[in-house]
C-alpha positions as CSV (number, residue, x, y, z in Angstrom):
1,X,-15.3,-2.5,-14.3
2,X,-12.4,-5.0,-13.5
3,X,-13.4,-8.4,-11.5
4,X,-10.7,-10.5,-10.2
5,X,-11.2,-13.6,-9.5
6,X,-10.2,-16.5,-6.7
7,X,-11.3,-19.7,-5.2
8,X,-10.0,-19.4,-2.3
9,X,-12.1,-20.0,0.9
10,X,-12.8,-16.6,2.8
11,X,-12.2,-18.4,6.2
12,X,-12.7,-15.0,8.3
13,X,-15.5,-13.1,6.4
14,X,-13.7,-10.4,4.2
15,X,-16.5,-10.9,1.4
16,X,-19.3,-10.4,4.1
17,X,-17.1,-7.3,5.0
18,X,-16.7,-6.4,1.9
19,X,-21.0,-6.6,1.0
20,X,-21.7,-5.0,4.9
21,X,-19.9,-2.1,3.7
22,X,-21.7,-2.0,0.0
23,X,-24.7,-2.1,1.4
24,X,-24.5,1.0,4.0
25,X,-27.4,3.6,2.9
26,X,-24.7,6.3,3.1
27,X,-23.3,5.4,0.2
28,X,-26.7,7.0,-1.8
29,X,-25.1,10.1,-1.1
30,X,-22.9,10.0,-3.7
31,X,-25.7,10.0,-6.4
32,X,-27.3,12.5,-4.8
33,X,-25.2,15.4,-3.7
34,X,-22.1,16.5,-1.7
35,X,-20.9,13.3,0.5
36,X,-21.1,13.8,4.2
37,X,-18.7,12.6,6.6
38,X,-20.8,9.3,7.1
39,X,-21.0,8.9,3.7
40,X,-17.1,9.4,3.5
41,X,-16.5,6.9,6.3
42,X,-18.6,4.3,4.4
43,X,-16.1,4.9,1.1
44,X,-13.9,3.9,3.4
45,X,-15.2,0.8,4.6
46,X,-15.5,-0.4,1.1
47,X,-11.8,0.1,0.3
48,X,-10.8,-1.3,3.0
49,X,-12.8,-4.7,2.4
50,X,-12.2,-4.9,-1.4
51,X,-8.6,-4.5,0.0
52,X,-8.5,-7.2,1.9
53,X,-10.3,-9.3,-1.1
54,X,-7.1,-7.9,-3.3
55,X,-3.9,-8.9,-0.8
56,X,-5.7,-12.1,0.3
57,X,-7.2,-13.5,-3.2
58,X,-10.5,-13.9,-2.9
59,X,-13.5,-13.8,-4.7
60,X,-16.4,-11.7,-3.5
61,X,-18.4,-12.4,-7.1
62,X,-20.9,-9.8,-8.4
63,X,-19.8,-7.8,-5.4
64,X,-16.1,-7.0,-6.9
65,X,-15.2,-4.2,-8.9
66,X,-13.4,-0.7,-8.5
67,X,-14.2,2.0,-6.6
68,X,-15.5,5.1,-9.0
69,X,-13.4,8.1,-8.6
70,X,-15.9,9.9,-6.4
71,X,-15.8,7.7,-3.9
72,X,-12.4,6.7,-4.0
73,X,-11.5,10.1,-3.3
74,X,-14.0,10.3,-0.3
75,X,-12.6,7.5,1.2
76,X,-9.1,9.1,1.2
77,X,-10.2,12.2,3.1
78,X,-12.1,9.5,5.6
79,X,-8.4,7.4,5.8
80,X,-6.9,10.8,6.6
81,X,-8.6,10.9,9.8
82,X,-8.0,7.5,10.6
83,X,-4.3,7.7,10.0
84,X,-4.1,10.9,12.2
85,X,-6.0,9.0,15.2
86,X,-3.2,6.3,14.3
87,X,-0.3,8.3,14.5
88,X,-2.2,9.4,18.2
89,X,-1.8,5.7,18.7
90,X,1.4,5.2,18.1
91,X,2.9,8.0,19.9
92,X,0.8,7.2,22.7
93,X,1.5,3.3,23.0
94,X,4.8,3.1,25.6
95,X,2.8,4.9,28.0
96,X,-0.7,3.0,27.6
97,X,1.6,-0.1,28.0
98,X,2.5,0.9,30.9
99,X,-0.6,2.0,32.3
100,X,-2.1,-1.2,30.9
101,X,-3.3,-4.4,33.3
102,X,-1.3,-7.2,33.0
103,X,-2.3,-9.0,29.8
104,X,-4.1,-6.6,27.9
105,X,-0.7,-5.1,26.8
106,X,-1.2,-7.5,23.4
107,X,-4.4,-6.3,22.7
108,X,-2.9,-2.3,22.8
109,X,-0.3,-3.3,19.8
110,X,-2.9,-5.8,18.1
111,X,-5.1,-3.0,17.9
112,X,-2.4,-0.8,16.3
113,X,-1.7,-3.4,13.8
114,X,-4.9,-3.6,12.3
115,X,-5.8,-0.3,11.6
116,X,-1.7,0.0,10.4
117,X,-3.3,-3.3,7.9
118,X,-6.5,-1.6,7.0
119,X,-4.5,1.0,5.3
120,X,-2.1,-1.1,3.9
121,X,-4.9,-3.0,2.0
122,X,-7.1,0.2,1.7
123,X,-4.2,1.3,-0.9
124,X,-4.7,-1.7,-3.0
125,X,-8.1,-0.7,-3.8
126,X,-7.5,3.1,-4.4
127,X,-4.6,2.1,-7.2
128,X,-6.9,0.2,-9.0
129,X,-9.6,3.4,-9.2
130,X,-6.4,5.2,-10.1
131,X,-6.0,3.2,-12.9
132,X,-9.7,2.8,-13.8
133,X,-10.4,6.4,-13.8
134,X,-6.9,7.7,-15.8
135,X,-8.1,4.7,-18.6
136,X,-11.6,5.8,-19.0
137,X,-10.0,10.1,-19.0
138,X,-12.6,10.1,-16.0
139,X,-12.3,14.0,-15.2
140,X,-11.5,13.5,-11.5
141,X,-8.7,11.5,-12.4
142,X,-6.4,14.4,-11.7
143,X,-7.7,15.0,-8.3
144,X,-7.6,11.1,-7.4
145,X,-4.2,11.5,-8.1
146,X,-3.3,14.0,-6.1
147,X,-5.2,12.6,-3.2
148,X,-3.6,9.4,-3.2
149,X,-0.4,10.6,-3.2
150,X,-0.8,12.8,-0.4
151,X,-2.2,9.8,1.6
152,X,0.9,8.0,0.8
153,X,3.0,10.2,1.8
154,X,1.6,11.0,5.5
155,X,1.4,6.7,5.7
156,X,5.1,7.3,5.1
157,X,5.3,9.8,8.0
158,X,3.4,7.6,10.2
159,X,5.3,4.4,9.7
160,X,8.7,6.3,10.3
161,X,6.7,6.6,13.6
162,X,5.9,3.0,13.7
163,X,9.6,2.1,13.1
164,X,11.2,3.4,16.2
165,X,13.1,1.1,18.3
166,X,10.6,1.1,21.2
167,X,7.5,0.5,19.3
168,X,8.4,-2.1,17.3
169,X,10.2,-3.4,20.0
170,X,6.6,-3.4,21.8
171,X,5.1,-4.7,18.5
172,X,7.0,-7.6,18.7
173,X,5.3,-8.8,21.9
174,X,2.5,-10.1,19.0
175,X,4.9,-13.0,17.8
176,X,3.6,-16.1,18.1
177,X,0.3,-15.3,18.2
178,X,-2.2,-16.2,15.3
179,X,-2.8,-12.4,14.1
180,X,0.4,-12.5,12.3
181,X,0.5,-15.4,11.3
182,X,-2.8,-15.4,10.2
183,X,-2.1,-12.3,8.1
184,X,1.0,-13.4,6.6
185,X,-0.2,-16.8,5.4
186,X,-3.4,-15.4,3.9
187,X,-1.4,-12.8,1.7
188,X,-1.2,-13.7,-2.0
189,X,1.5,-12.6,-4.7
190,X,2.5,-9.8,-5.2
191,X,1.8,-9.1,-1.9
192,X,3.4,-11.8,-0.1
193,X,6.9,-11.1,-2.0
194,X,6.1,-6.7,-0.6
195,X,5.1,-7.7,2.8
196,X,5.0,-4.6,4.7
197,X,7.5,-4.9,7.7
198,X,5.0,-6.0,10.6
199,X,5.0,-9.2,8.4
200,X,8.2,-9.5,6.7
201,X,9.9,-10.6,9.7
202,X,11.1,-7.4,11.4
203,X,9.3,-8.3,14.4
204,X,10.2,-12.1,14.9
205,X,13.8,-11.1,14.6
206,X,13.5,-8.5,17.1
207,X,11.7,-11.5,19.2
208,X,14.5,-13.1,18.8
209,X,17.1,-10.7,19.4
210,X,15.0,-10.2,22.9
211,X,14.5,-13.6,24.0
212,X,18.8,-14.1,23.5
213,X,19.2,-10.9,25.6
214,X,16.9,-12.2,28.4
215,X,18.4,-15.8,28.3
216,X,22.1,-14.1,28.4
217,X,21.1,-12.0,31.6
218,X,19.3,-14.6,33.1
219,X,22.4,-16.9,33.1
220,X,25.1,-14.0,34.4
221,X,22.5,-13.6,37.3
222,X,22.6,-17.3,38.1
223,X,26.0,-17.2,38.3
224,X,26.2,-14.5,41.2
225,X,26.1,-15.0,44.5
226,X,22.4,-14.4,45.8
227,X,22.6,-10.9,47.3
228,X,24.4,-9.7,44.4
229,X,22.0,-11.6,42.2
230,X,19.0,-10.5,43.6
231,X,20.4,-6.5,43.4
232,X,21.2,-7.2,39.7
233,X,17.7,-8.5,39.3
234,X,16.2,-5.3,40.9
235,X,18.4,-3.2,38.6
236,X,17.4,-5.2,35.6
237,X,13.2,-4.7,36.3
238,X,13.7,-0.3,37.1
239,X,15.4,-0.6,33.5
240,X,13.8,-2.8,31.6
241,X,13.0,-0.4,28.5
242,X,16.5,0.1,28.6
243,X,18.6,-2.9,29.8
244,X,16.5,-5.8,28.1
245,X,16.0,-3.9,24.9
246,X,18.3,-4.0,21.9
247,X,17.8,-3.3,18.1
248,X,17.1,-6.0,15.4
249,X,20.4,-7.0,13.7
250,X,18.7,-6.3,10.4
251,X,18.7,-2.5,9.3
252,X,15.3,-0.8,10.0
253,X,16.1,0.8,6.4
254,X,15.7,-2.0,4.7
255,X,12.4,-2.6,6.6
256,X,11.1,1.0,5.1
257,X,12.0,0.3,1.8
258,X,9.1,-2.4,1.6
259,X,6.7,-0.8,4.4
260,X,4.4,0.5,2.0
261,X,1.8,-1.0,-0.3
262,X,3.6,-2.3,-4.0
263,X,2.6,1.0,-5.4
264,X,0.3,0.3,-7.7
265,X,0.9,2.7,-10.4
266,X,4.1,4.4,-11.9
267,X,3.7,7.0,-14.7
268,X,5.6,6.5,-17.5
269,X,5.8,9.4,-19.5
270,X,8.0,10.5,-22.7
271,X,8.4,14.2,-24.7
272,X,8.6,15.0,-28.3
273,X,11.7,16.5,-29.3
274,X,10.0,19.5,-30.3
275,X,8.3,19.7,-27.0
276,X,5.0,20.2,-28.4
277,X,3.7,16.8,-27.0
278,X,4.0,14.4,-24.4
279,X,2.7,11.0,-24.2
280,X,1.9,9.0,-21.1
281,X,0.5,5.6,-19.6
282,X,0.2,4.3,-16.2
283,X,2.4,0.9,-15.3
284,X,1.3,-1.3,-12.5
285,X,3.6,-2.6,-10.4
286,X,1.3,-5.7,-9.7
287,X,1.4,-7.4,-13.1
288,X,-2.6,-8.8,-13.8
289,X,-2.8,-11.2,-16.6
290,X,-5.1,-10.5,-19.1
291,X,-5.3,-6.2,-18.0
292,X,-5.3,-3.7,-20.7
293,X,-4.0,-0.4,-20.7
294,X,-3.9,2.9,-22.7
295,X,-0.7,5.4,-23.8
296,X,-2.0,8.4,-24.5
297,X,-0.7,11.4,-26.3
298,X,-1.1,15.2,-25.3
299,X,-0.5,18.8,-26.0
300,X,2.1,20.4,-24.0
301,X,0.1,23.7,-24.8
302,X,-3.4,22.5,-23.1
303,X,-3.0,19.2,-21.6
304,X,-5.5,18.2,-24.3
305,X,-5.4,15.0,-26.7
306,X,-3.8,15.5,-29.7
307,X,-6.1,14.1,-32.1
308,X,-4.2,15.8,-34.6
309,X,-2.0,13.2,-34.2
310,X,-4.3,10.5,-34.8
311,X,-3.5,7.7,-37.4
312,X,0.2,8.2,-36.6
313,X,2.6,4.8,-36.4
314,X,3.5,4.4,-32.7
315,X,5.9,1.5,-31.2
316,X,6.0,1.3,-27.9
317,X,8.3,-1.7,-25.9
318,X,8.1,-3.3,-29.3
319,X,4.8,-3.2,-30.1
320,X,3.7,-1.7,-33.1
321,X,0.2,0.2,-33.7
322,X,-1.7,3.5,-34.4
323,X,-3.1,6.9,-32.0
324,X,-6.7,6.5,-32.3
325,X,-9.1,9.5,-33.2
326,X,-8.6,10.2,-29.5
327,X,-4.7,9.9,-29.5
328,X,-4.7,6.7,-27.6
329,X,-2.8,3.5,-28.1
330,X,-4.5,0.4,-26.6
331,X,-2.5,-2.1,-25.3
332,X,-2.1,-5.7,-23.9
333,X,0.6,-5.4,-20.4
334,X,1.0,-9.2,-21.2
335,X,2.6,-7.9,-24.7
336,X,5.1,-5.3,-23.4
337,X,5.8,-6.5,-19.5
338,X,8.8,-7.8,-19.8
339,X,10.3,-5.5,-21.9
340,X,9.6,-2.5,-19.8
341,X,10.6,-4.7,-16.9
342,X,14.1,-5.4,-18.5
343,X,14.3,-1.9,-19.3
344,X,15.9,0.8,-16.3
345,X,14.3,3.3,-16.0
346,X,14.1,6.4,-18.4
347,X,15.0,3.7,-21.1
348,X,11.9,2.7,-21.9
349,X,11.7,3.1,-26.5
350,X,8.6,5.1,-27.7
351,X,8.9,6.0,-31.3
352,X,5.8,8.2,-33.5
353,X,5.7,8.4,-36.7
354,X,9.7,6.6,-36.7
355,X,11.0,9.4,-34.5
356,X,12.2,8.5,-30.7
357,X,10.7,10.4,-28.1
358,X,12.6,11.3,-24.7
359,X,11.1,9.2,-21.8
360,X,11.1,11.3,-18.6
361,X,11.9,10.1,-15.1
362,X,8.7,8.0,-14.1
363,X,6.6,8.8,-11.8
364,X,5.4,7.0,-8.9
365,X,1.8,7.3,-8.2
């Protein structure tokens, strides 16, 4: 099991989040027998607080670890129904801001946000027992896979949601207050360099694209004489969503491109020019000091290792070793990061036995 560790001070009670969650007698259900929906939920909980221990670096001591792939995989069906009662939220938010008494319109888009963050974190957790279970050849690795990139891609779907004009134009009614700030000043690398777009700062430029619009209008009216003005004014309140409202300058695309989570794995994956064997490892994204990895080698026949293979020379990114009895490769990321990171992609060298293999376009997990 992998244990990070920090010394930072956990000023708002992740880590007693985090052992809350441990600590829930649903979570027996997994040694036991079929998870119930409780027990789901509670899988939940706990990716969602190691999460937070993840993005904001702290140290939660003999309560850290990874999710095994059981649970990991329970807590993704439990995130899909939270992300569906999100995407409710979201498609529901103009009119329950309209509806809403005057100040408690924050609290609507606040609440939003955090479940929005509690996913974003969530998929920190649910890499890592990616990568855990595809290093130990758990047999639910497959299937963790498979979840995890479903989930991903209906948090895609949602945040397309998320990034229309008028909610993030409502969204950005939070600036200035400490949630985001809070958030963003907690967040350690690599998050803070992949900050999702509620805390890149989408919504203070659309704050500030408002607040020029309002002070531009409010000086045309001054400059009327009153009856016109105070017609103008009346005009201005019936359209507000319309009148006072007005894109960021910045591209919402370049927002999307960094709306999600760093993914935390890529597959990188090469074929022998025979075809009769592939090799693969998974590459994080979020380069940890010290963190080993595996390539492993494969039949294209059965999707079995090809220990048949075993005591063959392999190089891979320059470093030079031999397939186990298993057809693995062990290795150190610190020994072959920047050479895969200098490499584009599909040009990462694997050679066995001196002949190159053909690396396949990688695969984001």
């Amino acid at each position: 099991m992998t244990t990070f560790r920090s010394l930072r001070e956990d000023l708002y009670g992740y880590i007693d989040q985090l052992r809350e969650a441990l600590a829930d007698p649903a979570l027996n259900e997994f040694q036991t027998g079929t998870p119930s929906p409780e027990a789901k939920q509670a899988a939940a909980n706990v990716a969602v607080a190691l999460g937070y221990c993840r993005v904001f670096g702290l140290d939660a001591g003999e309560d850290d670890g990874t999710l095994p792939a059981l649970e990991a995989i329970a807590a993704i069906e439990a995130l899909e129904e939270r992300l569906a009662e999100l995407a409710e939220a979201v498609e529901t938010l103009p009119q329950r801001w309209d509806d809403a008494p005057v100040g408690e319109e924050d609290a609507l888009c606040a609440d939003l946000l955090e479940q929005r963050m509690d996913l974003w974190v969530a998929m920190a957790a649910l890499g890592e027992a990616a990568c855990e279970a595809f290093i130990d050849a758990d047999p639910l690795w497959e299937t963790l896979h498979d979840k995890l990139q479903g989930l991903a891609e209906k948090i895609e779907v949602v945040d397309r949601q998320m990034q229309q004009r008028e909610i993030l134009e409502l969204l950005s009614t939070l600036v200035g207050t400490e949630l985001l700030n809070n958030w963003r000043q907690l967040l350690v690398e690599p998050y803070r360099s992949f900050a999702p777009y509620w805390l890149d700062g989408t919504l203070e430029e659309i704050d500030e694209e408002l607040q020029k619009r309002f002070e531009q209008k409010s000086a045309w009216l001054s400059r009327l004489p009153p009856r016109r003005a105070g017609a103008a004014a009346a005009r201005e309140q019936a359209a507000r969503r319309t009148a006072e409202i007005i894109l960021a300058t910045r591209a919402l695309s370049v927002a999307a491109e960094t709306s999600n989570l760093v993914e935390p794995l890529a597959m990188l994956s090469w074929r022998s020019p025979d075809r009769q064997y592939y090799a693969a490892t998974l590459w994080p994204s979020c380069h940890k000091r010290g963190q080993e990895l595996k390539l492993r080698v494969f039949r294209t026949q059965d999707n079995q290792p090809a220990t048949e293979l075993a005591g063959a020379a392999v190089e891979f990114a320059g470093v030079q070793s031999q397939l186990t009895p298993n057809a693995e490769m062990p290795y150190k990321v610190d020994d072959v990061y920047e050479f895969v990171k200098a490499h584009s992609p599909g040009t990462v060298p694997l050679q066995i036995n001196g002949i190159p293999w053909e690396e396949e376009e990688p695969d984001t997990r």
